[in-house]
Biopython code that builds the backbone (N, CA, C, O; Angstrom):
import numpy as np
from Bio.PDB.StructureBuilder import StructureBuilder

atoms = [
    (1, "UNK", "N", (25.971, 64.542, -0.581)),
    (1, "UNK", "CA", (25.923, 63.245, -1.242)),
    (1, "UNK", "C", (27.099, 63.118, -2.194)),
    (1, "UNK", "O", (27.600, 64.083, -2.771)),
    (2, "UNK", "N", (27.565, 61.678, -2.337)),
    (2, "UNK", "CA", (28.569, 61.530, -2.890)),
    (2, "UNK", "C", (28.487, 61.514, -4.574)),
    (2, "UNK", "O", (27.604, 60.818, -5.077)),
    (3, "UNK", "N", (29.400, 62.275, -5.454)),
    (3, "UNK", "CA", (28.862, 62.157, -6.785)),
    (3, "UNK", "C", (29.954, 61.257, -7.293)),
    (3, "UNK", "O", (31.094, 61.719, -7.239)),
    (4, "UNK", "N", (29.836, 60.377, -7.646)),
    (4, "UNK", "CA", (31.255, 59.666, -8.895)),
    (4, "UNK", "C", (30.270, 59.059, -10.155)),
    (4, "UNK", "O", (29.309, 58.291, -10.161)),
    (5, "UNK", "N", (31.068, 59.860, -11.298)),
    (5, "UNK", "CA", (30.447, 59.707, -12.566)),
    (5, "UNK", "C", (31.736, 59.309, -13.540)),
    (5, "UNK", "O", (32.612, 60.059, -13.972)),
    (6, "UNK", "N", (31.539, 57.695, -13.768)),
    (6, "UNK", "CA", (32.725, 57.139, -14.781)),
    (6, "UNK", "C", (32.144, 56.946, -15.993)),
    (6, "UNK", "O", (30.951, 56.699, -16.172)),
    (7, "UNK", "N", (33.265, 57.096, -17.106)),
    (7, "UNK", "CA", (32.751, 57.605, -18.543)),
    (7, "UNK", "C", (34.115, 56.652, -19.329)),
    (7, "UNK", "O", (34.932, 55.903, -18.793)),
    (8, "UNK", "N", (33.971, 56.995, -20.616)),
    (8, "UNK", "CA", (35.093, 56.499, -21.522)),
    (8, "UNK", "C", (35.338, 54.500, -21.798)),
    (8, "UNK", "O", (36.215, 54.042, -22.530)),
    (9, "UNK", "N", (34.309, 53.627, -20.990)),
    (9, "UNK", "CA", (34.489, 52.259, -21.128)),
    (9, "UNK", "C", (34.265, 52.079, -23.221)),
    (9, "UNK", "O", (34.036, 52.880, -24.127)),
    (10, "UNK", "N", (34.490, 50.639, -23.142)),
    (10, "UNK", "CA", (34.028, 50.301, -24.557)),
    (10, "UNK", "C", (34.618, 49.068, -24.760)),
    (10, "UNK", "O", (35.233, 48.440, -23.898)),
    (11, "UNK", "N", (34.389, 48.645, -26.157)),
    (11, "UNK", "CA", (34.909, 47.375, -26.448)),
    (11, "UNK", "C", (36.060, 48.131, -27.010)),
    (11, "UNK", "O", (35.923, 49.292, -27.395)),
    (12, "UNK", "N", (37.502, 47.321, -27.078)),
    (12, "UNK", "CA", (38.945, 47.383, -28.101)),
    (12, "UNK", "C", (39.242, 46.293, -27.893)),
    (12, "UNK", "O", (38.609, 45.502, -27.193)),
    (13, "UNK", "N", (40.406, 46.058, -28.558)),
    (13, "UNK", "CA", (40.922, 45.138, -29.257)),
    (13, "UNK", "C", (42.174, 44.597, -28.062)),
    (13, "UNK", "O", (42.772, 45.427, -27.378)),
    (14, "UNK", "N", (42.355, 43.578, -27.987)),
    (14, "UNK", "CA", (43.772, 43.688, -27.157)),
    (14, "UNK", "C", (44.981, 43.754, -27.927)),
    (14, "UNK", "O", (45.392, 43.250, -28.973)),
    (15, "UNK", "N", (45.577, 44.854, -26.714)),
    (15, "UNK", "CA", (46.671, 45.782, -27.065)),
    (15, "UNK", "C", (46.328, 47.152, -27.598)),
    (15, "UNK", "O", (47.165, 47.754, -28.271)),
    (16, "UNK", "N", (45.237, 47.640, -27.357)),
    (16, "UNK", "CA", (44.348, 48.650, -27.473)),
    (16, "UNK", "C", (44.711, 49.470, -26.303)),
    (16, "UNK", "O", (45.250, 49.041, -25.283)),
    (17, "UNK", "N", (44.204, 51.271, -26.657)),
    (17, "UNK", "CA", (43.827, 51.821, -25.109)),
    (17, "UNK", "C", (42.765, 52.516, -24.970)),
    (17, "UNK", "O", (41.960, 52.861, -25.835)),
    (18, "UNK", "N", (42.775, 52.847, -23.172)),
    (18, "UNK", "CA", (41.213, 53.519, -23.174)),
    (18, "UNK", "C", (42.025, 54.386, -22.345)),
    (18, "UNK", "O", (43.066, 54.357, -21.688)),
    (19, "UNK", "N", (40.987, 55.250, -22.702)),
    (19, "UNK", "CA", (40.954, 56.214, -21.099)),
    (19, "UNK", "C", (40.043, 56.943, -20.487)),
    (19, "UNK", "O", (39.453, 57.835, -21.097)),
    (20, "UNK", "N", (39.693, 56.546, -18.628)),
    (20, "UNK", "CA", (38.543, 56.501, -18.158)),
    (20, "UNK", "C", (39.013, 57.811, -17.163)),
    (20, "UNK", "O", (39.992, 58.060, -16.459)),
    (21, "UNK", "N", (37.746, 58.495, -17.518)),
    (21, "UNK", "CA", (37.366, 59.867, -17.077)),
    (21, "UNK", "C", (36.568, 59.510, -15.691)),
    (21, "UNK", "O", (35.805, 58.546, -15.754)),
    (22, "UNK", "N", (36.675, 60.158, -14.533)),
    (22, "UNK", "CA", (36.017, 59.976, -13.686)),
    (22, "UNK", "C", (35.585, 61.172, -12.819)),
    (22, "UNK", "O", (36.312, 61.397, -11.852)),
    (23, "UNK", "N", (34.318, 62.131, -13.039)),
    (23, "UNK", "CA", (34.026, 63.292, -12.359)),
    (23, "UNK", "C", (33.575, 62.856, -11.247)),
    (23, "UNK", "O", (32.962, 61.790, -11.197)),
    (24, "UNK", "N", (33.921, 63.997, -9.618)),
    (24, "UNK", "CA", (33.927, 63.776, -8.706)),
    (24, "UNK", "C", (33.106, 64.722, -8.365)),
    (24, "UNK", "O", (32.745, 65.356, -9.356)),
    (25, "UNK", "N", (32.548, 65.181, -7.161)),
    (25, "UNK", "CA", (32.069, 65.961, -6.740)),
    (25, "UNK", "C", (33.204, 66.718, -5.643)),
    (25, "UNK", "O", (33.723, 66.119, -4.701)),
    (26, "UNK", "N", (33.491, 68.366, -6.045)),
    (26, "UNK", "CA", (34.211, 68.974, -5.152)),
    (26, "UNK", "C", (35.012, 68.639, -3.748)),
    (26, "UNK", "O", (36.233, 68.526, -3.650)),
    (27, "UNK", "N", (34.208, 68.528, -2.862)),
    (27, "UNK", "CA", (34.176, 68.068, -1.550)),
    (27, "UNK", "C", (35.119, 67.273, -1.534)),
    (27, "UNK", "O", (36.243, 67.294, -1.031)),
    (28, "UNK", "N", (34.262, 66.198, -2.446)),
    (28, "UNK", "CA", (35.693, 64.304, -2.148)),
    (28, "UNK", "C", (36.558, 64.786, -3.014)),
    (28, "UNK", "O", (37.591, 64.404, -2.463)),
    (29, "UNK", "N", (37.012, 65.506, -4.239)),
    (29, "UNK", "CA", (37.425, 65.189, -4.645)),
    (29, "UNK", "C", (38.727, 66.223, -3.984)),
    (29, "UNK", "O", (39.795, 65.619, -3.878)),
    (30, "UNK", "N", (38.750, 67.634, -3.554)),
    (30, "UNK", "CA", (39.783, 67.732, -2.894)),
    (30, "UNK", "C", (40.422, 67.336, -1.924)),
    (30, "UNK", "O", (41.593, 67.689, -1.787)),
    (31, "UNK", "N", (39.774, 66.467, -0.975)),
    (31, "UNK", "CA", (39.707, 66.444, 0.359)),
    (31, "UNK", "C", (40.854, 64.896, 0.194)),
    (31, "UNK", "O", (41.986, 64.713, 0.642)),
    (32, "UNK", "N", (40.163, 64.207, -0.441)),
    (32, "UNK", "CA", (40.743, 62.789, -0.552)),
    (32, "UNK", "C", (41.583, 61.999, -1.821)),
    (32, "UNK", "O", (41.549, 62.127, -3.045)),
    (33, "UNK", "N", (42.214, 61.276, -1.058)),
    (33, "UNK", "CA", (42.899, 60.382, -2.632)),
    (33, "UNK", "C", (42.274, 59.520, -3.459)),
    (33, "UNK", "O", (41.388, 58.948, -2.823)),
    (34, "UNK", "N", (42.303, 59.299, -4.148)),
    (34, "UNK", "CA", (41.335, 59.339, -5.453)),
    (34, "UNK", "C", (41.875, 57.686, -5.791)),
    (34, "UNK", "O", (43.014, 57.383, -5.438)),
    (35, "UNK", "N", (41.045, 56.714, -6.449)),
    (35, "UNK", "CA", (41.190, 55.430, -6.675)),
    (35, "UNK", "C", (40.699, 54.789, -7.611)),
    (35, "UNK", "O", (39.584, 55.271, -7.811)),
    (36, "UNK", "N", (40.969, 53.654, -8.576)),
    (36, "UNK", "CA", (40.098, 52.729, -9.284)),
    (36, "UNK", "C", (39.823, 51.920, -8.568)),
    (36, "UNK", "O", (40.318, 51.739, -7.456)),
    (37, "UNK", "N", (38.763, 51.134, -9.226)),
    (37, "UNK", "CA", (38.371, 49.564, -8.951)),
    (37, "UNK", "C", (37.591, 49.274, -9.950)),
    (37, "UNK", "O", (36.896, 50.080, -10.569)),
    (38, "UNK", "N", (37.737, 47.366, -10.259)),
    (38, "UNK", "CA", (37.183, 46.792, -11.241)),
    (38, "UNK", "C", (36.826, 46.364, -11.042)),
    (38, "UNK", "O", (37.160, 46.019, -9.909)),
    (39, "UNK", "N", (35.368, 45.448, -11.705)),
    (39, "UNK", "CA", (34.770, 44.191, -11.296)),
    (39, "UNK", "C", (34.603, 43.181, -12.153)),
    (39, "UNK", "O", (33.842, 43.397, -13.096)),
    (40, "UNK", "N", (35.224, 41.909, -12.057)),
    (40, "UNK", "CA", (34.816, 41.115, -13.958)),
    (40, "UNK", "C", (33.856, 40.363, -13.204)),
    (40, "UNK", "O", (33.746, 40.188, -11.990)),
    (41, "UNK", "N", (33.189, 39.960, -14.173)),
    (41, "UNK", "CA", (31.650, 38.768, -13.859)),
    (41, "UNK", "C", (32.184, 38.086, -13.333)),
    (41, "UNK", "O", (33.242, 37.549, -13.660)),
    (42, "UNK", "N", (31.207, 37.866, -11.827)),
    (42, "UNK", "CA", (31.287, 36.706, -11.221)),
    (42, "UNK", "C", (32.660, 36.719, -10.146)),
    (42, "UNK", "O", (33.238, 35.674, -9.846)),
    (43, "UNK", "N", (33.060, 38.018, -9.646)),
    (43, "UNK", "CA", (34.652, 38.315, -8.969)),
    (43, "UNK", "C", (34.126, 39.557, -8.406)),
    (43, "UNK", "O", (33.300, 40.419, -8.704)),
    (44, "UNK", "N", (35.016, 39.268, -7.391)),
    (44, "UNK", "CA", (34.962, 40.635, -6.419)),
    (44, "UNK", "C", (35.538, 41.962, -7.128)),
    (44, "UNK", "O", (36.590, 41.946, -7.766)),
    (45, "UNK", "N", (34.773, 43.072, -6.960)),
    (45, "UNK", "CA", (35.748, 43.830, -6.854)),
    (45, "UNK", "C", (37.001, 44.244, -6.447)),
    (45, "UNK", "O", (37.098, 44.140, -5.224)),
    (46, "UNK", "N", (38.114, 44.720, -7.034)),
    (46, "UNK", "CA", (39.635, 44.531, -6.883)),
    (46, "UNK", "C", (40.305, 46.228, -7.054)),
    (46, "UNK", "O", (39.764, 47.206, -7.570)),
    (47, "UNK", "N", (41.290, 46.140, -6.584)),
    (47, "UNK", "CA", (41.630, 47.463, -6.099)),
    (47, "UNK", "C", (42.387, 47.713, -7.986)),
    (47, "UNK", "O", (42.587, 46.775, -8.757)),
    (48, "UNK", "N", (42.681, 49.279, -8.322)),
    (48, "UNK", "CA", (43.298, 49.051, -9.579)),
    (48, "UNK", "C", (44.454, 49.675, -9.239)),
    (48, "UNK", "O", (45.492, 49.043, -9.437)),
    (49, "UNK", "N", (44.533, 50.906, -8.713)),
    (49, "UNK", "CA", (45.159, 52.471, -9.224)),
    (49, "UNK", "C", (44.657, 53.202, -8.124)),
    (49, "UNK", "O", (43.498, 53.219, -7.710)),
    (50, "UNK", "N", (45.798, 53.897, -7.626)),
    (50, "UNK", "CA", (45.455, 54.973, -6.393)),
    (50, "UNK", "C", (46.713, 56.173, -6.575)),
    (50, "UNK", "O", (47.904, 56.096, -6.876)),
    (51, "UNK", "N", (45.969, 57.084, -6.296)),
    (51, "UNK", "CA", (46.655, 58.769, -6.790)),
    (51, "UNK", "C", (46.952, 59.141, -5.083)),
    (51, "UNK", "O", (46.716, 58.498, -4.060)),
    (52, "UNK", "N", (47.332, 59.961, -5.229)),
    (52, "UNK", "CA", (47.510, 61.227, -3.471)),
    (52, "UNK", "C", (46.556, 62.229, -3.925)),
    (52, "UNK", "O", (46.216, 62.424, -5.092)),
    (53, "UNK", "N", (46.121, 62.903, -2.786)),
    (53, "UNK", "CA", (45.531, 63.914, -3.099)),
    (53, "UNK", "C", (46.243, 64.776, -3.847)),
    (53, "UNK", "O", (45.900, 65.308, -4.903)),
    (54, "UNK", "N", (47.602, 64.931, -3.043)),
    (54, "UNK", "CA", (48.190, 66.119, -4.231)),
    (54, "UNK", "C", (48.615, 65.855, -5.712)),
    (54, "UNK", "O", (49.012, 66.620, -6.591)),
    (55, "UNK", "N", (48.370, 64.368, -5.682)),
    (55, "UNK", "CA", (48.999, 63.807, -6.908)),
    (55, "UNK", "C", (50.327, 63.480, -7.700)),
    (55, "UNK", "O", (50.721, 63.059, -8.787)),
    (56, "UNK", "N", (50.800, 63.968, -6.391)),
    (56, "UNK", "CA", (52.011, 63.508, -6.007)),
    (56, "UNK", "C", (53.234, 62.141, -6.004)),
    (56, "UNK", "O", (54.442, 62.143, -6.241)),
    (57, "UNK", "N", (52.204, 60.963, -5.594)),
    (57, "UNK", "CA", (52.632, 59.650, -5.659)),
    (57, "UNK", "C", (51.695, 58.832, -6.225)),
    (57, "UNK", "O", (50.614, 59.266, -5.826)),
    (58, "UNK", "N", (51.447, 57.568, -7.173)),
    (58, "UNK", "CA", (50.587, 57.096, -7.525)),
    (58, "UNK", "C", (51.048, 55.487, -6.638)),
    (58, "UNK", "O", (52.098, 55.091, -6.132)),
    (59, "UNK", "N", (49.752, 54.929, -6.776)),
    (59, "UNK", "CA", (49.716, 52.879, -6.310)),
    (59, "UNK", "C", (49.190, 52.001, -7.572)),
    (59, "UNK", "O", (48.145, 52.187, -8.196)),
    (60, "UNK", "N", (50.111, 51.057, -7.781)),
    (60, "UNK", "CA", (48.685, 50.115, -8.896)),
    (60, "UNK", "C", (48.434, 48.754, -8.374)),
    (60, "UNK", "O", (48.469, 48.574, -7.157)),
    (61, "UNK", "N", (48.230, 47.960, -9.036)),
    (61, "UNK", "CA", (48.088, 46.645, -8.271)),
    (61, "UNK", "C", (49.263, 46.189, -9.562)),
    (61, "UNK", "O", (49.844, 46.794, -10.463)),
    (62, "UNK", "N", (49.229, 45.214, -9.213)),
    (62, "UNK", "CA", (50.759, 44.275, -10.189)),
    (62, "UNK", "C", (50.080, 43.719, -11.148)),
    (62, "UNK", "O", (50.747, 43.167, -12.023)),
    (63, "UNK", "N", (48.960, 43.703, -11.238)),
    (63, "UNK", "CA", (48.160, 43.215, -12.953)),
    (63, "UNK", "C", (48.279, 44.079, -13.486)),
    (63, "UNK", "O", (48.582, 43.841, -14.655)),
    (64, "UNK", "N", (48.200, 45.080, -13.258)),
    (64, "UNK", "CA", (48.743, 46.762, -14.170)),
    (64, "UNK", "C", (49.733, 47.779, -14.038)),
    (64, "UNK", "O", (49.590, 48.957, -14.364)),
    (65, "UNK", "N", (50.762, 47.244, -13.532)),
    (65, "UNK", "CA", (51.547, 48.196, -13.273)),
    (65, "UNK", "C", (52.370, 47.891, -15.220)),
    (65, "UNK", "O", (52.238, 47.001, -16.060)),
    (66, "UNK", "N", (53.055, 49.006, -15.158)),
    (66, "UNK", "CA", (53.488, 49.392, -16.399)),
    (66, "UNK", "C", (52.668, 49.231, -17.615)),
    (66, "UNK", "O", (53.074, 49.363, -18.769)),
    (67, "UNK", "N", (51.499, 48.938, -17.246)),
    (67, "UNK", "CA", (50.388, 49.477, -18.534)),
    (67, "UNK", "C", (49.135, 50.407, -18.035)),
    (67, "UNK", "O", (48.379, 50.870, -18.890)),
    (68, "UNK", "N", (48.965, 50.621, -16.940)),
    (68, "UNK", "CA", (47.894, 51.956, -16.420)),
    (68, "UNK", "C", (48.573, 52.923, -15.720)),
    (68, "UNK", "O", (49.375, 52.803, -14.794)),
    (69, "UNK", "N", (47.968, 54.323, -16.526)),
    (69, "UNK", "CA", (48.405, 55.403, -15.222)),
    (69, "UNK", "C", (47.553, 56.185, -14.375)),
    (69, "UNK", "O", (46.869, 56.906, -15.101)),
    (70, "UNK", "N", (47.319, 56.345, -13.300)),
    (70, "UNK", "CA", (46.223, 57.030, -12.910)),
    (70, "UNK", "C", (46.993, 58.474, -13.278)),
    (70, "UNK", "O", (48.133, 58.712, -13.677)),
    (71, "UNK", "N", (45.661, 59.466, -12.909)),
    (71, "UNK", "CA", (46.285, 61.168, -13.094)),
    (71, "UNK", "C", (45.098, 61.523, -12.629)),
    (71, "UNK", "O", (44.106, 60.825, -12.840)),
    (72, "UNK", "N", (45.048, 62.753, -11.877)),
    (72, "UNK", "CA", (43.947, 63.775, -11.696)),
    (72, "UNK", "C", (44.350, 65.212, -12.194)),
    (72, "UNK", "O", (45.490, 65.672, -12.126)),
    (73, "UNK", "N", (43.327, 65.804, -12.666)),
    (73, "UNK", "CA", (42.934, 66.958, -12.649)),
    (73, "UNK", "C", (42.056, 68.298, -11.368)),
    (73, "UNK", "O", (40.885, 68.587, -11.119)),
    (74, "UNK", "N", (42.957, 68.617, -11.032)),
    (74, "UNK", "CA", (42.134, 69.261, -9.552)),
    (74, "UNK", "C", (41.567, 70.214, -10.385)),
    (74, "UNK", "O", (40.674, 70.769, -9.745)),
    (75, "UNK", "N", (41.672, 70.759, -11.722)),
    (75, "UNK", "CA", (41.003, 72.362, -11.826)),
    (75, "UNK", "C", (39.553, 71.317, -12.738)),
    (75, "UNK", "O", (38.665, 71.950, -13.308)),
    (76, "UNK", "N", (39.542, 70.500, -12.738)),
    (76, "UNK", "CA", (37.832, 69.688, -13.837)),
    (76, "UNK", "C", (37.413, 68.999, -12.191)),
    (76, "UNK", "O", (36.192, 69.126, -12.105)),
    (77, "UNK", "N", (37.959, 68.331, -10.880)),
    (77, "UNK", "CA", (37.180, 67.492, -10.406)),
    (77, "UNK", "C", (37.599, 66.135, -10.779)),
    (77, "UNK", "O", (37.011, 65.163, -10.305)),
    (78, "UNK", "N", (38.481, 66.023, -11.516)),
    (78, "UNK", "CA", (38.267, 64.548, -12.150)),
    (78, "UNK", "C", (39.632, 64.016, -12.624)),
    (78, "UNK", "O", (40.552, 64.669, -13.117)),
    (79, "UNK", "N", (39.573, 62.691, -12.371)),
    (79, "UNK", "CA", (40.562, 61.679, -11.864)),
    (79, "UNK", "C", (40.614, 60.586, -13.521)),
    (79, "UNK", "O", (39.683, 60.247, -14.251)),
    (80, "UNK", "N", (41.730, 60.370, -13.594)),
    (80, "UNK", "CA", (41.542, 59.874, -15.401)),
    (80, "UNK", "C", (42.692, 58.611, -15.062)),
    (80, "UNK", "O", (43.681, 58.646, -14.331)),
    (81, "UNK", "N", (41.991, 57.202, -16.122)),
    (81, "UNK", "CA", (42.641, 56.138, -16.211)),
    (81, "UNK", "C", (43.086, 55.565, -17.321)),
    (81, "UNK", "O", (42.465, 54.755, -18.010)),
    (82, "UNK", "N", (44.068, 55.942, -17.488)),
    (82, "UNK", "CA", (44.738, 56.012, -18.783)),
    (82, "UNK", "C", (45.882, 54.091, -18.831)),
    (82, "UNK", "O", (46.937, 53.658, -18.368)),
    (83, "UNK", "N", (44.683, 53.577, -19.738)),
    (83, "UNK", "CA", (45.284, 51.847, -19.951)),
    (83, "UNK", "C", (45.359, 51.620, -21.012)),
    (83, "UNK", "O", (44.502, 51.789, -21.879)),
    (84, "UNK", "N", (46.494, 51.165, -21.116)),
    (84, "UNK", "CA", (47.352, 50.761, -22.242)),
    (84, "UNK", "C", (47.886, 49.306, -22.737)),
    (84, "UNK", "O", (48.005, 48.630, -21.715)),
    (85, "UNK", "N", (48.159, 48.741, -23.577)),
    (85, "UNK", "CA", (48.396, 47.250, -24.058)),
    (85, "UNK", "C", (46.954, 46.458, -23.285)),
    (85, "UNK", "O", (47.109, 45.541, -22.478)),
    (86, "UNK", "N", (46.176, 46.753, -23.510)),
    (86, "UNK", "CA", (44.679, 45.580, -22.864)),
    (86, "UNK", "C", (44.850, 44.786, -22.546)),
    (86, "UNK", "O", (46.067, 44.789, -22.733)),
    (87, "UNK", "N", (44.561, 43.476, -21.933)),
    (87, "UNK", "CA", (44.324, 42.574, -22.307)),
    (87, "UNK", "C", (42.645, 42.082, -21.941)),
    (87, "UNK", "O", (41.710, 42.709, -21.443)),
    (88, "UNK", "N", (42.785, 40.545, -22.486)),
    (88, "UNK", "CA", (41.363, 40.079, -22.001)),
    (88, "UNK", "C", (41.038, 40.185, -20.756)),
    (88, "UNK", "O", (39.893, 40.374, -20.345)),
    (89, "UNK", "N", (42.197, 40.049, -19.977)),
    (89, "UNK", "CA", (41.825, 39.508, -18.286)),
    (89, "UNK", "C", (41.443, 41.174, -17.927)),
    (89, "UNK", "O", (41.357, 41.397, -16.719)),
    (90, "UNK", "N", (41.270, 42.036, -18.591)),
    (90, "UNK", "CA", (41.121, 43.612, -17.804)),
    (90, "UNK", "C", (39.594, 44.214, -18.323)),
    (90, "UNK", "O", (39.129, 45.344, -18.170)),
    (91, "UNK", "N", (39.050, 43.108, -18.944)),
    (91, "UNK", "CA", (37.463, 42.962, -19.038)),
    (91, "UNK", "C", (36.885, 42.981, -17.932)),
    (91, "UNK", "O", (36.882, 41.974, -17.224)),
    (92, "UNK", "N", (36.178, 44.317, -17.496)),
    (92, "UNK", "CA", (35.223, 44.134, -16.042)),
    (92, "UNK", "C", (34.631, 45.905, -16.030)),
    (92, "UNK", "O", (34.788, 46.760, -16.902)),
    (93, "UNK", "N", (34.103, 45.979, -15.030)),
    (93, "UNK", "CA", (33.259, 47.238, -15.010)),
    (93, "UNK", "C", (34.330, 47.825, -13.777)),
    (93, "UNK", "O", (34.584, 47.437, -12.637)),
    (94, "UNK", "N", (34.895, 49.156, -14.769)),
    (94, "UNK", "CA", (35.671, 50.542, -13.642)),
    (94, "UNK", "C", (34.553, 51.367, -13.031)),
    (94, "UNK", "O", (33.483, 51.786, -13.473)),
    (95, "UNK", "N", (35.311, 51.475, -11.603)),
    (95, "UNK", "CA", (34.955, 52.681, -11.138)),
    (95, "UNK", "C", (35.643, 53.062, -10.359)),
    (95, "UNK", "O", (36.577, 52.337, -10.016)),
    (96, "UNK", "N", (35.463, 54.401, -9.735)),
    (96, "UNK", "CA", (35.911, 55.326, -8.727)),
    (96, "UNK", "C", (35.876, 55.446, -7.807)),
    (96, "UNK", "O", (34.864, 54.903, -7.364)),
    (97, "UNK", "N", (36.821, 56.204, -6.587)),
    (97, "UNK", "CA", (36.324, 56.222, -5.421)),
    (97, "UNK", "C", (37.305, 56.975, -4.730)),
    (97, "UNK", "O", (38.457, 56.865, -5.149)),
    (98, "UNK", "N", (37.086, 57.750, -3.714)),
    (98, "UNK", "CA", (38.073, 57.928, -3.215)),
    (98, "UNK", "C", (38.228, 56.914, -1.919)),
    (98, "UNK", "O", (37.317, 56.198, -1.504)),
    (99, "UNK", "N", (39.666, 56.998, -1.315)),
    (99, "UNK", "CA", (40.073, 56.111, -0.710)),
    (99, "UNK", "C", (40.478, 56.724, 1.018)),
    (99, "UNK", "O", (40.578, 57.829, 1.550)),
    (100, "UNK", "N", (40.608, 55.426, 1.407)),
    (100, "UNK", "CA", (40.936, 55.502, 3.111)),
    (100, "UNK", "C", (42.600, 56.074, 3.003)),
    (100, "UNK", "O", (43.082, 56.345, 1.903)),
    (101, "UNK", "N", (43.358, 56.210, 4.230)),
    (101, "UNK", "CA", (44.684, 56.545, 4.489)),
    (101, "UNK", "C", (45.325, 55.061, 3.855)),
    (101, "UNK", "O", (46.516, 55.323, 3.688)),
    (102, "UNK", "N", (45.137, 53.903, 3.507)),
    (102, "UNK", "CA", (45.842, 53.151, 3.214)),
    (102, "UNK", "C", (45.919, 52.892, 1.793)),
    (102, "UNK", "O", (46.450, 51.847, 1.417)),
    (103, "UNK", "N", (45.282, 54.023, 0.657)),
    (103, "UNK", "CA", (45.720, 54.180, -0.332)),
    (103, "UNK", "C", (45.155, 53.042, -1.022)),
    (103, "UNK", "O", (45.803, 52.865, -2.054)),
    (104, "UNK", "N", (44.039, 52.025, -0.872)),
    (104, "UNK", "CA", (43.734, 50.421, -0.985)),
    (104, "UNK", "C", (42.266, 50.882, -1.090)),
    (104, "UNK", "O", (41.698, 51.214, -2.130)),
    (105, "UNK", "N", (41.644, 50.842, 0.385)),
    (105, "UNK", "CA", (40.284, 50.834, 0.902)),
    (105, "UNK", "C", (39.263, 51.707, 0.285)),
    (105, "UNK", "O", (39.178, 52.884, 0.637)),
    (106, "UNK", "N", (38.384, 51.138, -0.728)),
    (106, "UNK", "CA", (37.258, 52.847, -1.178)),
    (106, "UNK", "C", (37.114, 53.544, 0.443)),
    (106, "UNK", "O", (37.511, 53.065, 1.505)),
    (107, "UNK", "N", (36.545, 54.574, 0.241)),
    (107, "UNK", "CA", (36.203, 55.790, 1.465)),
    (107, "UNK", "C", (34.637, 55.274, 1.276)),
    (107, "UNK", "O", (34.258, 54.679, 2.285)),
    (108, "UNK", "N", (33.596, 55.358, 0.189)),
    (108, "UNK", "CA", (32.444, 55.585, 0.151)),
    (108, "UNK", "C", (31.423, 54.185, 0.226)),
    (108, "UNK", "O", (31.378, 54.171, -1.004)),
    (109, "UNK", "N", (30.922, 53.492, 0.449)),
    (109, "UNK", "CA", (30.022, 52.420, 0.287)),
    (109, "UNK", "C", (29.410, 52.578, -1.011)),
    (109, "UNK", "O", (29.454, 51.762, -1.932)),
    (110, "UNK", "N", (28.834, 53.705, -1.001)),
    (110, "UNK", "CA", (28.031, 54.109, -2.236)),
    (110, "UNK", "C", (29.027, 54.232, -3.959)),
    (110, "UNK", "O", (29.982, 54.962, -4.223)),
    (111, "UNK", "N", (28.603, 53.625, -4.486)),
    (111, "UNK", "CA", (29.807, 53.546, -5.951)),
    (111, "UNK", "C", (28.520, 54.056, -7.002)),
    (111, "UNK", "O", (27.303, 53.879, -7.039)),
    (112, "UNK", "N", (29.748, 54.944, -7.990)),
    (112, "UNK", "CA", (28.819, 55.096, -9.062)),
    (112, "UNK", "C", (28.512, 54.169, -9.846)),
    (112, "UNK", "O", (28.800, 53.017, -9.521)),
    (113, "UNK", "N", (27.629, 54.519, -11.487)),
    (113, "UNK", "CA", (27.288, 52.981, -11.924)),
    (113, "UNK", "C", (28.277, 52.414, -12.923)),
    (113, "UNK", "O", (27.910, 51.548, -13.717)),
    (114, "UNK", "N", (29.844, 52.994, -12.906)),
    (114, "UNK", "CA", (30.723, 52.347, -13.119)),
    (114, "UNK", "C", (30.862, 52.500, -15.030)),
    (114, "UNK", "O", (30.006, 53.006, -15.755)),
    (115, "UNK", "N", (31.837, 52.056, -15.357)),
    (115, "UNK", "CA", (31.932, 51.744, -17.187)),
    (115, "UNK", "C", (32.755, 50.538, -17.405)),
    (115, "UNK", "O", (33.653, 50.057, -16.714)),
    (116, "UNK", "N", (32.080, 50.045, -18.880)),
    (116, "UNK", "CA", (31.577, 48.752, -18.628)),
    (116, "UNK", "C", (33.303, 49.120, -20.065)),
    (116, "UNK", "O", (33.300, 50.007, -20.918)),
    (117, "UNK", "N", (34.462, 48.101, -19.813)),
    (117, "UNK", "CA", (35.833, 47.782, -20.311)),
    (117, "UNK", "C", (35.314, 46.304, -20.897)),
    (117, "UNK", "O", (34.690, 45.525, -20.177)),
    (118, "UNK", "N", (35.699, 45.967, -22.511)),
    (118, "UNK", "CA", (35.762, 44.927, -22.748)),
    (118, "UNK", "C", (36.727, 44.953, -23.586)),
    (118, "UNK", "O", (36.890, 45.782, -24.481)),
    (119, "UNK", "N", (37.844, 43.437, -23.145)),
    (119, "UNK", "CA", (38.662, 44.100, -24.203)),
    (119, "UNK", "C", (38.731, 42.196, -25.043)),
    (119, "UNK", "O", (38.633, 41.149, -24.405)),
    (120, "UNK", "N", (38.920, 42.325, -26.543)),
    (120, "UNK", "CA", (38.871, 41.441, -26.817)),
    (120, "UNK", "C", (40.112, 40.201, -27.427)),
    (120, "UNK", "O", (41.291, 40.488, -27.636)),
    (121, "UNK", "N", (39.608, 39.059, -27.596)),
    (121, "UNK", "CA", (41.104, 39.096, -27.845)),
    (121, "UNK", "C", (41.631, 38.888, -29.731)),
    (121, "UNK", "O", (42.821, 38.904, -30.044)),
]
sb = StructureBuilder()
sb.init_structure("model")
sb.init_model(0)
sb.init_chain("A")
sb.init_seg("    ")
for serial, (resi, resn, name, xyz) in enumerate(atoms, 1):
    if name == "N":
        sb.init_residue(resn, " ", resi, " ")
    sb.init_atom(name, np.array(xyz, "f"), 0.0, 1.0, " ", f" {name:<3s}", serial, name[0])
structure = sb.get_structure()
C-alpha cells in the first residue's frame, strides 16, 4: 500500500516561506520520481514540481518557477517543497505523489490527506 504523508502547511504572510516535507514509503519512493500537486477551492488539482528519481533534474509549472524548489532526500524517504515569496494565488492543499515517465502525471490514484497552504495577503 501506498504511504504519502505531507506535513509543514500553515497560514504566512505573502512573501513568506514554507517548507513541505513529504514522507514516502520505501518502495515508491526509490523506484519513482517524486512530484507536487495543489488544489485551491473549487479547482482542479494542478501539477506543481517534479524531481528524477536520482534527483538529478527538477520540472515546475510557470506559476512557480523561480520561487519553489523541489529536493529529495533518499537516506529519510522524503521529498521536500521548499516555497518562497508566497503569494495569495498559492493558497490550496499540497500533496505528493510519485509520477508517470512524463514527469506531469501522479503514478497513484490514491493521494495522501495533503497540507492545507494559506497564504495571506
Amino acid at each position: 500500500q501506498v504511504q504519502l504523508v505531507e506535513s509543514g502547511g500553515g497560514l504566512v504572510q505573502a512573501g513568506g516561506s514554507l517548507k513541505l516535507p513529504c514522507a514516502a514509503s520505501e518502495r515508491t519512493f526509490r523506484t519513482y520520481p517524486m512530484g507536487w500537486f495543489r488544489q485551491a477551492q473549487g479547482k482542479e488539482r494542478e501539477f506543481v514540481a517534479a524531481i528524477r528519481y536520482s534527483g538529478g533534474s527538477t520540472y515546475y509549472a510557470d506559476s512557480v518557477k523561480g520561487r519553489f524548489t523541489i529536493s529529495r532526500d533518499n537516506a529519510k524517504n522524503t521529498v521536500y517543497l521548499q516555497m518562497n515569496n508566497l503569494k495569495p494565488e498559492d493558497t490550496a492543499v499540497y500533496y505528493c505523489n510519485a509520477l508517470r515517465g512524463d514527469y506531469r502525471s501522479p503514478l497513484y490514484g490514491d493521494w495522501g490527506q495533503g497540507t492545507q497552504v494559506t497564504v495571506s495577503s
